[in-house]
C-alpha positions as a printed NumPy array, in Angstrom:
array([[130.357, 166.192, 114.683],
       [133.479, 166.35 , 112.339],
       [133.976, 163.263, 110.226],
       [137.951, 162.998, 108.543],
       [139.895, 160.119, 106.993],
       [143.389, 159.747, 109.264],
       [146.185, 157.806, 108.45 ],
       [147.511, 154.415, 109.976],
       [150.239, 156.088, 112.503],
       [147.03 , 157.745, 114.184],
       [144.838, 154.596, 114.55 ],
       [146.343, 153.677, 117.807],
       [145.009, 157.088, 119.468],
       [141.576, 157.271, 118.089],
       [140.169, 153.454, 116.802],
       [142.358, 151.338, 118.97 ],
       [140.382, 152.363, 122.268],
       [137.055, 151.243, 120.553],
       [138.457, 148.37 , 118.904],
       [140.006, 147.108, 122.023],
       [136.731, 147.914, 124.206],
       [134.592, 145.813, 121.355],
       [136.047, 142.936, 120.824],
       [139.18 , 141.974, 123.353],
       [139.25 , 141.493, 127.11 ],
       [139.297, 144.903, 129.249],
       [140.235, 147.414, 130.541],
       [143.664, 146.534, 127.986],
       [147.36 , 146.805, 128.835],
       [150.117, 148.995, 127.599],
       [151.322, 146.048, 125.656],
       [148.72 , 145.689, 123.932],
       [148.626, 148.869, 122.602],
       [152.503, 149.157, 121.643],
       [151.35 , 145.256, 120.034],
       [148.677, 147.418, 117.831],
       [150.754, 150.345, 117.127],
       [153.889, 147.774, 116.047],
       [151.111, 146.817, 113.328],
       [150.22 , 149.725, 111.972],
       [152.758, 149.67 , 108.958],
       [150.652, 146.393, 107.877],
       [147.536, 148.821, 107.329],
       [149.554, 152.147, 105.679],
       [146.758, 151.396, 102.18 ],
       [143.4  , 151.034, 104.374],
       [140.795, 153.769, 104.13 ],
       [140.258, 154.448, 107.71 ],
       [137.358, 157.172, 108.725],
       [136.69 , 158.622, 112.235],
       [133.47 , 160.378, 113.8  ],
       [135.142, 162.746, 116.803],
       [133.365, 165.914, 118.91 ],
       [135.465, 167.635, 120.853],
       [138.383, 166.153, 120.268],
       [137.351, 162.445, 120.694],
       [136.802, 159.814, 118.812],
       [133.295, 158.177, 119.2  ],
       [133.329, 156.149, 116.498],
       [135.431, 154.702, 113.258],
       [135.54 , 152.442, 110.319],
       [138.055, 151.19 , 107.829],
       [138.49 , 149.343, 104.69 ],
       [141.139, 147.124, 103.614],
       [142.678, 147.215, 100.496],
       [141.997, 143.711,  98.644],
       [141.342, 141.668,  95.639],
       [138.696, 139.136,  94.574],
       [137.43 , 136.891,  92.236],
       [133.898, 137.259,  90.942],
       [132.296, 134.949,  88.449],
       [136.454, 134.489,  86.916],
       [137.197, 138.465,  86.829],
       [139.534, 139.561,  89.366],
       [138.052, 142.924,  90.827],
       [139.303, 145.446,  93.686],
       [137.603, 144.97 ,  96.768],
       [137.018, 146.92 ,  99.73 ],
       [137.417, 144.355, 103.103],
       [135.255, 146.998, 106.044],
       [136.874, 146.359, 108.622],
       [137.587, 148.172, 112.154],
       [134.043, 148.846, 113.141],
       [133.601, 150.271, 116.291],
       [131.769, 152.962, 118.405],
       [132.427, 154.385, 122.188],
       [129.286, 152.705, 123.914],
       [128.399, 156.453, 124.799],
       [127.644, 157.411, 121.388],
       [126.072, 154.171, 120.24 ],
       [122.358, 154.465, 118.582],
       [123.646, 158.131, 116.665],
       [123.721, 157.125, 113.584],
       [127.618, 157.402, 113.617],
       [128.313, 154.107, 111.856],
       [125.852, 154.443, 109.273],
       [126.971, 158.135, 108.323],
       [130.542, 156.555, 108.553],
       [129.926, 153.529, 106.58 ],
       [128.261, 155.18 , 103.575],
       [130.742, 157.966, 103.257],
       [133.434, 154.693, 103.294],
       [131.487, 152.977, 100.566],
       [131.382, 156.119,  98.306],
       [135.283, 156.975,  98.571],
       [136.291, 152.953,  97.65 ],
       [133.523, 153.169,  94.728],
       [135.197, 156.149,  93.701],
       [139.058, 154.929,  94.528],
       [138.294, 151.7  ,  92.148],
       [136.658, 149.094,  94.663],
       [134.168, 147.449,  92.232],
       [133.025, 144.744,  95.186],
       [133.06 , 144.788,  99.262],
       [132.781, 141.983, 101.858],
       [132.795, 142.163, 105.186],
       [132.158, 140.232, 108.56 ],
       [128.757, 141.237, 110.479],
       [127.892, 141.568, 113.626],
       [124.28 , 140.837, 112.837],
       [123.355, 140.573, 108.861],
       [120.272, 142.292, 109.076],
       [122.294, 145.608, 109.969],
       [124.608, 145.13 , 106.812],
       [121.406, 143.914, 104.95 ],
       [120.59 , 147.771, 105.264],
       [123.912, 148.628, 102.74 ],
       [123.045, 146.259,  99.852],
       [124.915, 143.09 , 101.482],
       [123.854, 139.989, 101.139],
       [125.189, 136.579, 103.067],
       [127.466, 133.936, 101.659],
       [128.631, 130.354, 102.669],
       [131.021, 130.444, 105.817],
       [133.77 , 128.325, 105.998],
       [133.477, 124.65 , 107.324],
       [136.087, 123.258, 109.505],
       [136.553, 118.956, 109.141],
       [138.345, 117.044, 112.52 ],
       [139.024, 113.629, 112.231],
       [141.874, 111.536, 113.497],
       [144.885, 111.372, 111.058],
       [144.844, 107.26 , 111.172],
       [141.697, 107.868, 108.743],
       [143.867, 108.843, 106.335],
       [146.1  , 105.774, 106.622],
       [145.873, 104.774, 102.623],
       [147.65 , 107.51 , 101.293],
       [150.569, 106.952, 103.193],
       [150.535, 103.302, 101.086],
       [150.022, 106.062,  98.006],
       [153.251, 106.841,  95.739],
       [152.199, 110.654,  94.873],
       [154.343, 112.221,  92.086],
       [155.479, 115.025,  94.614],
       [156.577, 115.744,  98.456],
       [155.541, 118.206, 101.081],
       [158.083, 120.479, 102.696],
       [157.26 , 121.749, 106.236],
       [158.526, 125.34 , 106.671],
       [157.936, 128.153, 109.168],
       [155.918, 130.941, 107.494],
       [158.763, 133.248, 107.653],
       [160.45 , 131.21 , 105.249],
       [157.388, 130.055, 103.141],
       [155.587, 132.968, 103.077],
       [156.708, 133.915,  99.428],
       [155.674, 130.579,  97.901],
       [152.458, 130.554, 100.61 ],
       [151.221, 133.74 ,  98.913],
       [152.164, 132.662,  95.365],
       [149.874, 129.933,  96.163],
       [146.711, 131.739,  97.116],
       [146.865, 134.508,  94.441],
       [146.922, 131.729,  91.892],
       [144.303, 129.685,  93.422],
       [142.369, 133.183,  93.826],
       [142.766, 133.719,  90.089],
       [141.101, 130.723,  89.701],
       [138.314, 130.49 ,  91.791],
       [134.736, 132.568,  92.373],
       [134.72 , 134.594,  95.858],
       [138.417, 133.912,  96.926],
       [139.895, 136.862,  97.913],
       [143.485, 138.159,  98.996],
       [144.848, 141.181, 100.577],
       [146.844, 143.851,  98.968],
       [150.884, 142.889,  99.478],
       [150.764, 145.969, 102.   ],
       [148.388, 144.258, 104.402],
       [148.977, 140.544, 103.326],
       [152.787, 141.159, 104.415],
       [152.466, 140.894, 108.356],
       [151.378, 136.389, 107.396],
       [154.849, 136.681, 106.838],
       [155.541, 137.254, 111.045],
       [152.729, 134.999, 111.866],
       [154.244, 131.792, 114.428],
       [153.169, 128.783, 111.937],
       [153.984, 126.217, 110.541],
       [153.679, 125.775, 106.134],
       [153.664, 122.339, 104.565],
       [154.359, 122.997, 101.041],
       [153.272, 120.783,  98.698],
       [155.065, 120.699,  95.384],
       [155.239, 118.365,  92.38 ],
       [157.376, 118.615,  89.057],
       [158.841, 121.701,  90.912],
       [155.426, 123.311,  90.925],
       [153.902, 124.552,  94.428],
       [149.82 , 122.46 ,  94.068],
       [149.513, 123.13 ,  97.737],
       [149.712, 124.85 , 101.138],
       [147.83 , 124.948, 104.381],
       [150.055, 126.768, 107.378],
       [148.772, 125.024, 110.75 ],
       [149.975, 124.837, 115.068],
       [150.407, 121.394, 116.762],
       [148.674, 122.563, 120.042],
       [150.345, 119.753, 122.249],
       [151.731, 115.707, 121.403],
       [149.008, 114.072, 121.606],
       [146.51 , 117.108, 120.943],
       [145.328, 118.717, 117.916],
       [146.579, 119.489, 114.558],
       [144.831, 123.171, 113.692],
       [145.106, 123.689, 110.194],
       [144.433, 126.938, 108.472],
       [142.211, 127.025, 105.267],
       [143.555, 124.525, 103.118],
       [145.337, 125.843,  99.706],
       [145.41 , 123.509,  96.613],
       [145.436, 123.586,  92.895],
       [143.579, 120.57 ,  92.723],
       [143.329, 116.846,  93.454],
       [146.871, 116.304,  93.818],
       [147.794, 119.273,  95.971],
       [145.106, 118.422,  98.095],
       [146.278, 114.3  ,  98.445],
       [149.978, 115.746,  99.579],
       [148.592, 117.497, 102.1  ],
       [146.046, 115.055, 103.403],
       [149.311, 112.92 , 103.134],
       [151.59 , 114.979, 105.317],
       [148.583, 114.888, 107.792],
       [148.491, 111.324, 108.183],
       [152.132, 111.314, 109.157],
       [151.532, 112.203, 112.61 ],
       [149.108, 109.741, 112.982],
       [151.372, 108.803, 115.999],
       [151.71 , 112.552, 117.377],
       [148.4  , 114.1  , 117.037],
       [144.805, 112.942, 118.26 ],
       [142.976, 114.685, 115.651],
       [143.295, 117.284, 112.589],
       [141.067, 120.13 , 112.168],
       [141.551, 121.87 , 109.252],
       [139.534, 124.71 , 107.33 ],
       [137.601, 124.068, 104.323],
       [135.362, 126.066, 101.823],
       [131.37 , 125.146, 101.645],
       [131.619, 123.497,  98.578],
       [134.789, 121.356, 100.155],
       [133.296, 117.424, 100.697],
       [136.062, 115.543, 102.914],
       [133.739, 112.392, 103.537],
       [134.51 , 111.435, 100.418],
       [138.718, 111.864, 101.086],
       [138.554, 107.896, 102.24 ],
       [136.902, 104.473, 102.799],
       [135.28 , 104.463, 106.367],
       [136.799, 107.812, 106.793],
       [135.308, 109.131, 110.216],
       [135.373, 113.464, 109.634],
       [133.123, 115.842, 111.391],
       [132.191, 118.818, 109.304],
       [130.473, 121.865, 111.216],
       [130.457, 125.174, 110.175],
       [128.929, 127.696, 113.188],
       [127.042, 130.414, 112.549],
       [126.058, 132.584, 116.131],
       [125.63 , 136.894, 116.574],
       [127.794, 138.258, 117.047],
       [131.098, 136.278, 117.05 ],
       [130.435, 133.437, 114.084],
       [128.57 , 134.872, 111.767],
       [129.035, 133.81 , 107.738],
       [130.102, 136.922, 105.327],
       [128.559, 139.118, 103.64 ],
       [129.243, 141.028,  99.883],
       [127.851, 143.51 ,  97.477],
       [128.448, 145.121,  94.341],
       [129.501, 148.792,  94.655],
       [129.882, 149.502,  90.775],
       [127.696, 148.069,  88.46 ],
       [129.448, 149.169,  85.226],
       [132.673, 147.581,  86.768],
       [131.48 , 144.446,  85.589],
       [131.056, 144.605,  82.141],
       [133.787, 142.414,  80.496],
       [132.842, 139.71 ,  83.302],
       [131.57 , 136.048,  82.399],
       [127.897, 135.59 ,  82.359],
       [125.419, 133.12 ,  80.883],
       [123.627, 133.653,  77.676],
       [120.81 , 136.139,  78.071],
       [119.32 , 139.695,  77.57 ],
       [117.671, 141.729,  80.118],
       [117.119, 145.053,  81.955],
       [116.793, 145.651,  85.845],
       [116.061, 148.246,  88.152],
       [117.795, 148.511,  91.278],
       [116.003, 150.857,  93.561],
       [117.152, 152.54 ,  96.497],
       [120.452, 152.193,  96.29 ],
       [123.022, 155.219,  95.936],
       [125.895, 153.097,  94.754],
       [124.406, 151.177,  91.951],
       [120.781, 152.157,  91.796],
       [119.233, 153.064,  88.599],
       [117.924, 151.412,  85.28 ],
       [120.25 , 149.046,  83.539],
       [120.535, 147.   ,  80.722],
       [122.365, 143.34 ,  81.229],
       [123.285, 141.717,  77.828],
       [125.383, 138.472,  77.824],
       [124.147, 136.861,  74.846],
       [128.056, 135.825,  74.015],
       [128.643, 135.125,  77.012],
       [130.524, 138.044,  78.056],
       [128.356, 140.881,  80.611],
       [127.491, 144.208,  78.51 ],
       [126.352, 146.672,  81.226],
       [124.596, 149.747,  80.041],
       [121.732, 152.244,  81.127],
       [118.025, 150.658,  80.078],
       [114.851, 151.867,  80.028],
       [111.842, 149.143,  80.881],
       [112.943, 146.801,  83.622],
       [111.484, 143.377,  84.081],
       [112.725, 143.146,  87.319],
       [113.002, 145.636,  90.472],
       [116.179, 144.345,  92.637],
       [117.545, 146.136,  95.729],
       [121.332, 146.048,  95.734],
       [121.104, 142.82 ,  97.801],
       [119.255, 140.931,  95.675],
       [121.288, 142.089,  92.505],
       [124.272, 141.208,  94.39 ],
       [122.884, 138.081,  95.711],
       [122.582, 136.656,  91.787],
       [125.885, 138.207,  90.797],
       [127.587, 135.937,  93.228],
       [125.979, 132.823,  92.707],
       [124.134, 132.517,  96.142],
       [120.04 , 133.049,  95.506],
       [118.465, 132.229,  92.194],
       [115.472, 134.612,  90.861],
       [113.152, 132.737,  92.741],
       [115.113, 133.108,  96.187],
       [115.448, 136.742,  95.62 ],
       [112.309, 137.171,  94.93 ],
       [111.012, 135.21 ,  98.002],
       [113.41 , 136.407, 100.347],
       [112.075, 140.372,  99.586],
       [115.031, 141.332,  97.483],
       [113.621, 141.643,  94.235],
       [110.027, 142.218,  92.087],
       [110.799, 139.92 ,  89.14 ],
       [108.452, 139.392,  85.761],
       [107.656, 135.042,  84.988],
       [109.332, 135.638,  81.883],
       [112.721, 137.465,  83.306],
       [113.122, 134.59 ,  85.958],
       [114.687, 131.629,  83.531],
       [116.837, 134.459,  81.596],
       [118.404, 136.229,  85.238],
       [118.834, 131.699,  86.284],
       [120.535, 131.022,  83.065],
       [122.395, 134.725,  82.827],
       [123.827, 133.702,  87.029],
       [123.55 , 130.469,  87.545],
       [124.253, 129.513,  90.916],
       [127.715, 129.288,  91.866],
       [129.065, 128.779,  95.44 ],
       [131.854, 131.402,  96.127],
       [134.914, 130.496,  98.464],
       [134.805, 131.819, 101.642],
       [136.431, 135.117, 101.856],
       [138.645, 137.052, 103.005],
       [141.117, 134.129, 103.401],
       [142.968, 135.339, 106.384],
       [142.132, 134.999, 110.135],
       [139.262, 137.714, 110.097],
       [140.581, 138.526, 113.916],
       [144.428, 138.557, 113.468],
       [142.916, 140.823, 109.634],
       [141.4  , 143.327, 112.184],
       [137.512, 142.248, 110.139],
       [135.678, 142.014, 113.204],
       [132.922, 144.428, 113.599],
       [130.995, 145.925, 116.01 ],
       [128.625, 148.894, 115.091],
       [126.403, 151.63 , 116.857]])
């Protein structure tokens, strides 16, 4: 079995046939695979690895270039990505050998964090990742929105197509990802083919200042409004929007739009009517899933007051003894000696990003834990619900998985 890292030109010969066999209708046309190979020049800065004997490629993995925002520090982050195996050589091992020589080269190329869309969680579970909220989408017919349009907002929404909103579209969302805990963007390399995507982008700006943008399709008049995640600086970004929504109250049944877990649209009106579901089914809808890959990478990063030292065990990436010290707030990271808590990489990175408490990790098998470490780990990472991520359509981003 040879295992080698190819470039993006040769994708289309070797991890398009798996990809396309995984996750799109089959047997394929040509035109989809001249569709894939016109991509390829969005994916020139992914890591992409292959598993071939004798010539052919059995199985493959990639991982995308991107940045995200953990606990206020903006880190590199590997996206996996491009998952596949030929249903011949599924149940080798080929995916695992692949997908821990992929986490090794983007620990060593930078990546301090990964994410990544499962197939089933208790696979990725396996690699130190741990779940996080999945996005929500709210429908509700724009008429419930009917008092803002009696509002006088101190801006205006501008509807664009992407292709000429893109720039101030991806301003937008590396702000707002400066900002706020799990959002993450791609690199400009892979983020650049939004710019090609067939939407529509209502800007919203005020004072000259871009607070907001979703990019959405009107399926049909009298159909639905499908709105992409929506993008705001705050309160005011978000009324414009909700604003520009309600305008078609005479075009378009209903809205659905995309919002983050901690996102509560009952409370955008009076007698507003909104359905909020967020699905979560193997192997299609599954939530996603992160994990640290460099431990020392996060000294420097904001932390609560405390002092403590953990072991995580069994982990190649970030196993070991180490010493956590936050006591001004600020994470030291250094190598310890006693731990008062044994974590596996899951359960370390389950309290780094907000998700389980000491408790939950303890109870969920992630983690030995002392009484007395419990209330310093709580107070050191308190809970904190990270934005969905990666921000992008996860099948247009090429994150769907399947494994072996």
């Amino acid at each position: 079995m040879n295992f080698r890292q190819i470039s993006a030109a040769e994708r289309t010969t070797t991890m398009f046939p798996l990809q396309s066999y995984a996750f799109m209708p089959s047997p394929w046309s040509s035109e989809d695979e001249e569709t894939y190979r016109g991509r390829m020049r969005f994916f020139e800065t992914a890591v992409n690895l292959i598993a071939e004997e004798d010539g052919k490629t059995l199985a493959g993995v990639a991982a995308l270039r991107m940045r995200e925002n953990v606990r206020g520090t903006v880190y590199d982050m590997a996206g996996v990505a491009s998952v596949a195996t030929h249903p011949a050589a599924r149940r080798r091992g080929l995916v695992r050998e692949l997908l821990q020589r992929l986490l090794r080269q983007v620990r060593e190329e930078g990546c301090a964090v990964s994410a990544l869309y499962p197939f089933r969680p208790s696979f990725y579970a396996k690699f130190g990742f741990v779940g996080i909220p999945r996005h929500r989408t709210a429908v509700f017919a724009p008429e419930g929105l009917g008092h803002l349009l009696r509002a006088e907002l101190p801006g205006e929404v501008e509807r664009l197509p992407m292709s000429e909103a893109f720039e101030e579209y991806d301003g937008l969302i590396q702000r707002v990802m400066s900002r706020r805990h799990g959002f993450a963007v791609f690199d400009e390399v892979r983020a650049s083919e939004n710019r090609d995507m067939k939407s529509w982008v209502a800007v919203a700006r005020s004072g000259g200042e871009v607070v907001g943008v979703v990019r959405y399709v009107i399926e049909a008049h009298g159909g639905d409004l499908v709105a992409h995640d929506l993008h705001c600086t705050g309160p005011l970004g978000r009324a414009l929007l909700l604003q520009f929504f309600a305008r078609h109250v005479d075009q378009v049944a209903r809205v659905s739009v995309r919002i983050s877990a901690d996102d509560v649209p009952e409370l955008w009106g009076v007698d507003f009517t909104v359905t909020v579901a967020g699905k979560v089914d193997n192997p299609t809808d599954n939530a996603p899933m992160v994990r640290v890959l460099d431990i020392e990478a996060l000294s420097g990063s904001q932390a609560g007051p405390g002092e403590v030292t953990v072991e995580i065990a069994d982990d190649d990436l970030i196993g070991g003894i180490w010493h956590l010290d936050a006591r001004d707030g600020t994470l030291a990271v250094s190598k310890g000696t006693t731990p008062a808590a044994t974590l596996t990489a899951a359960g370390f990175s389950a309290l780094v990003y907000g998700v389980l408490d000491p408790v939950e990790v303890f109870t969920r098998g992630l983690g030995e834990i002392t009484p007395a470490a419990i209330p310093t780990l709580a107070m050191m990472f308190p809970a904190s619900c990270p934005t969905c991520s990666p921000t992008s359509d996860q099948r247009r981003a090429g994150l769907r998985l399947q494994v072996d």
